[in-house]
N, C-alpha and C positions, 0 to 999 in steps of 0.2 A: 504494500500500500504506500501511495505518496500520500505524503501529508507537510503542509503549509502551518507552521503555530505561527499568531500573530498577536505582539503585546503592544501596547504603545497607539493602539487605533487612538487613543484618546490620549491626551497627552497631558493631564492629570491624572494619571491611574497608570502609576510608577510600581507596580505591583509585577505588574504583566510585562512590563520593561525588562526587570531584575530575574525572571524564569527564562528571557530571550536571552541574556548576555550569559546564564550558566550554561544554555542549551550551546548556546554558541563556544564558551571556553571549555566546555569539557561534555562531549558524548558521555550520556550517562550507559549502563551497564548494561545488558537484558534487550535492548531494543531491537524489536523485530524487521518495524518500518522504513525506509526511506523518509528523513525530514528536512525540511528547511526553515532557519527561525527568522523572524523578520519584525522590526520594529515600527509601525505601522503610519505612524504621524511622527517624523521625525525631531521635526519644525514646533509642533504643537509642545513637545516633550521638552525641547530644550525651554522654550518659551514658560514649562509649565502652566499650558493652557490646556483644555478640551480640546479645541480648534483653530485653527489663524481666521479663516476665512468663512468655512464651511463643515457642518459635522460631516465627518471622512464615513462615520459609519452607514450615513444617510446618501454614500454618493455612489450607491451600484444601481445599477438595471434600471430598467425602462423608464420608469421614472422618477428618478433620480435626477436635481438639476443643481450640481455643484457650480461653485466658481469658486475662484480666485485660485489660490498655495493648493488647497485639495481637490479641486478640478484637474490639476497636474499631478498628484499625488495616488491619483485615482488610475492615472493614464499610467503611470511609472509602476504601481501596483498588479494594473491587468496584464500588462508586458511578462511583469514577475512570474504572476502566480495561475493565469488563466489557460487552462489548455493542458499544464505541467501537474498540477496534483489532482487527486483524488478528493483530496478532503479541507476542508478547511477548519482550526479550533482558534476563534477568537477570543483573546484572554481578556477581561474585564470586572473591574470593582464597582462599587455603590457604596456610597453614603449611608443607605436603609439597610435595615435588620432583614436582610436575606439570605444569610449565609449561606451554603453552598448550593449553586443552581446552574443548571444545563438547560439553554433556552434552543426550543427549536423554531428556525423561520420558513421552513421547508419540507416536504412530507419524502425526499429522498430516502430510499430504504436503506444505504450506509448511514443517515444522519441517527434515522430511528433506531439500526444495533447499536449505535456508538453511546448515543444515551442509553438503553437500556443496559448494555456492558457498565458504563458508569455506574448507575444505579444498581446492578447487580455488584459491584466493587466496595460501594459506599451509600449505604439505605441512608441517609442524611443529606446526601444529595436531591433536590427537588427540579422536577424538569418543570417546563412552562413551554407552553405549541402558542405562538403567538398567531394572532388573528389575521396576521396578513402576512401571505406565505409563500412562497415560490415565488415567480415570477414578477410578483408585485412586489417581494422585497426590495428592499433598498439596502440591506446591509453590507458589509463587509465579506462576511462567508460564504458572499453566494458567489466568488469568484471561482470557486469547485462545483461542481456538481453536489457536492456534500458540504455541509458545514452545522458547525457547532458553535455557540458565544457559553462561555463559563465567565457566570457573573459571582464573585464573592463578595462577602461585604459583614460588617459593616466597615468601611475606614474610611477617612477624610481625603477631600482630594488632597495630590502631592505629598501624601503621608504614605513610607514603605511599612508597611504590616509585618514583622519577621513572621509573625502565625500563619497570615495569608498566603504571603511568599512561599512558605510549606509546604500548606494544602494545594495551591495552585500547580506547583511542580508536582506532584504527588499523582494528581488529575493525568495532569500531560504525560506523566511517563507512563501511568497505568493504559493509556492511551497509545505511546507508541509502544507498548511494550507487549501488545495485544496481535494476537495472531488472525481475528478476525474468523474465526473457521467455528464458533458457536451461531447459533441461531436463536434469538431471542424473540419474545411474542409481544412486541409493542406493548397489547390492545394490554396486557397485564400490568402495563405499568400503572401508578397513581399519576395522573397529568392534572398538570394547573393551565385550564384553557382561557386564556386573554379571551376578556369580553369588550372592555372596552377600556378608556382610559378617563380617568374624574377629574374635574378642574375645579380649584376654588371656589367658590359663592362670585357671583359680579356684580349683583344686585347692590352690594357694600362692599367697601374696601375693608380690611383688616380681621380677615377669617383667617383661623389657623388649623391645623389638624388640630382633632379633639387629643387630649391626653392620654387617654383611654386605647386611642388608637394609636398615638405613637408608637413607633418600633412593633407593632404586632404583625407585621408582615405574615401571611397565608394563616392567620388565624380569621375563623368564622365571623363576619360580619353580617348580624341580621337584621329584620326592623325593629324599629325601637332604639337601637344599639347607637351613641353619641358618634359623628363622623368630623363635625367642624364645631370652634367655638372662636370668642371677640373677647375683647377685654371687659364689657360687661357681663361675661359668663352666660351669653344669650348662647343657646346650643341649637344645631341643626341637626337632624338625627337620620340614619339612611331607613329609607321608606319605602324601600321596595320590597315584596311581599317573599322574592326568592334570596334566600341568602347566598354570599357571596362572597371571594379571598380576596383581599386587596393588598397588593406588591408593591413594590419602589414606591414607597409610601414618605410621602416630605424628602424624594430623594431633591439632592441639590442642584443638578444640572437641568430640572426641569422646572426650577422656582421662576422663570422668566418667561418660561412659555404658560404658566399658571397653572403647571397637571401637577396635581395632587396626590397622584397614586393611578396606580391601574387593577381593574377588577379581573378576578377570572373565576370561575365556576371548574369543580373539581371533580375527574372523574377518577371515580374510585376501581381499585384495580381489582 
């Protein structure tokens, strides 16, 4: 199997940087795969920023409409990695209380063993099948026909996690060091299916996630249940009749676009 590891798409999120520079200084032991590491946003990283110009992670397929540094970064990218691997594993952190998670944006049936092989490695591991998928993605991974994002978290941007750093490597070598010749049954896994994603109250300014819900990442949200509060303690409560997990919850890089977290509905394995 080729396989493409990519750290650094973001360049606050120096976690996945420090797993490409070991992969790179020293072939680890056991490895079955063909790999190449690669640091994703290179510009972004020294900058310690997300992005210069454009999110790198936003700038694949069809509709995708980068500019500026990651328009060219994207170009320099496809050259690399398109055509050449098999697989793609984007490394990535968060802010929010999700600790270790395997996001799928594509229903490729190498993406689905790779997660399920994870999750048979590491029952702590939680996948998430995002709602817009194949073709309409826009990520990074989909420069393979397969691809995988390992998001961990929680840690601050530009902060190295030594824990993270760990587990991240730990991930990726269980990964290249997999022979690929099991056959896993998706449909058994526990999946967290992206339903939608929640944005602030607009009606007022100065809504916050409720307390309650702080850091509760994939725990039950039902009605009733407190979702936003204001400094006069006025609460907004979620209202909808089906309950529901909500992820990247008050993460950071999306306090400007106003999403508050994103919901998914869980199927049980």
């Amino acid at each position: 199997m080729r396989i493409a590891i990519v750290g650094g798409t973001h360049g606050n999120e120096p976690v996945g940087v420090e797993v490409i520079k070991e992969l790179r200084r020293n072939k680890p032991k056991g490895v079955l795969n063909d790999y190449e590491a690669f640091i994703g946003n290179p510009k972004a990283y020294e900058f310690q920023k997300r992005f210069v110009d454009y999110d790198l992670n936003r700038s694949f397929g069809k509709n995708a409409t980068p500019f500026g540094y990651e328009k060219e970064r994207a170009k320099e990218l496809r050259s690399l990695i398109e055509g050449k691997f098999d697989l793609v594993i984007d490394l990535h952190t968060t802010t929010t209380n999700m600790g270790l998670t395997a996001i799928l944006n594509n229903t490729h049936s190498l993406t689905r063993q790779t997660c399920s092989f994870l999750k048979s490695k590491n029952s702590k591991i939680k996948l998430i099948e995002e709602n817009i998928l194949n073709d309409e993605s826009t990520h990074l991974n989909r420069l393979a026909p397969a691809g995988v994002t390992i998001e961990l978290g929680p840690v601050a941007n530009n902060v190295v996690s030594g824990d993270l750093v760990i587990k991240m490597y730990e991930i990726v070598l269980n990964i290249l060091s997999w022979d690929f010749k099991e056959n896993f049954d998706f449909s058994k896994n526990e999946i967290y299916q992206t339903t939608k994603e929640v944005y602030y109250p607009k009606k007022e300014t100065g809504w916050y996630v409720h307390p309650d819900l702080e850091g509760s990442d994939f725990k039950k949200l039902s009605f009733g249940n407190p979702m936003f509060i204001n400094v006069n303690k006025e609460v907004l409560n979620y209202e909808e009749e089906e309950s529901v997990y909500p992820f990247f919850i008050n993460e950071a890089a999306y306090q400007n676009s106003g999403v508050a977290m994103y919901f998914a509905k869980k199927r049980e394995s």
